[in-house]
Residue, then its C-alpha position, 0 to 999 in steps of 0.5 A: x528705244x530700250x537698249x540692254x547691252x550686256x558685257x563682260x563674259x568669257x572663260x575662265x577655270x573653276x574656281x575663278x570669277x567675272x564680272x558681267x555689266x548690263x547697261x539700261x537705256x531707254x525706260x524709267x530705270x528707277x521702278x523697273x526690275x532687272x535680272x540676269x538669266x542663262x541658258x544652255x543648249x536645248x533647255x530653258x533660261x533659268x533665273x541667276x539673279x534679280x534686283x528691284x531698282x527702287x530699293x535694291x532688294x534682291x534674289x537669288x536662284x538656289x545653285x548661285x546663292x553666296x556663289x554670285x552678287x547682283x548690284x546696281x549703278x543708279x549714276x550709270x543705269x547698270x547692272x552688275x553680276x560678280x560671279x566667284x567661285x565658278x563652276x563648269x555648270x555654271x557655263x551658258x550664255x547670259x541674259x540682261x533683261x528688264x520690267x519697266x514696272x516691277x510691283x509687288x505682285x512681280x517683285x515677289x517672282x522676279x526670277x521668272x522669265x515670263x515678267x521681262x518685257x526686254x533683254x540683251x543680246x547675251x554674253x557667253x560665260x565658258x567655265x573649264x575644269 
């Protein structure tokens, strides 16, 4: 049974940061793909980040690049978002989700959302002005 438990959300004022976990189990970590997504009220989830495991390559979306790092913990199957220098739209609840098989066809658009075969219950980040 896949499992994605995610951690770490909260509030915080502009600016400041936090660190969001996403714990794998379940599925052969090591080929897979896994990526962080958020959503607000009454739109679609957009792509934040995204790592292939196998390598350790990853991509960013636009509004978080140099903003926001994925990482990996092999040893522990999980997956890290460091998000610093916050911004209130920023705020929305985010996503852990994963693709067992991540060739490269999926590699090369990982931040799309239609690829993820799994995803986590959510964890809600509130950023204050």
């Amino acid at each position: 049974q896949v499992q994605l438990v995610e951690s770490g959300g909260g509030s915080v004022q502009a600016g400041g940061s936090l660190r969001l976990s996403c714990v794998a189990s379940g599925y052969t970590y090591s080929s897979s793909c896994m990526g962080w997504f958020r959503q607000v009220p009454g739109k679609g989830r957009e792509g934040v980040a995204a790592i292939y495991i196998g390598d350790g390559s990853t991509i960013y979306g636009d509004s978080v690049k140099g903003r926001f790092t994925i990482s990996q913990d092999n040893a522990e199957t999980t997956v890290y978002l460091q998000m610093n220098s916050l911004k209130p739209e920023d705020t929305a609840m985010y996503y852990c989700a994963a693709v067992p098989s991540c060739p490269l066809v999926v590699r090369l658009s990982r931040l799309s959302v239609g690829w993820y075969d799994y995803w986590g219950q959510g964890t809600q980040v509130s950023v204050s002005s």
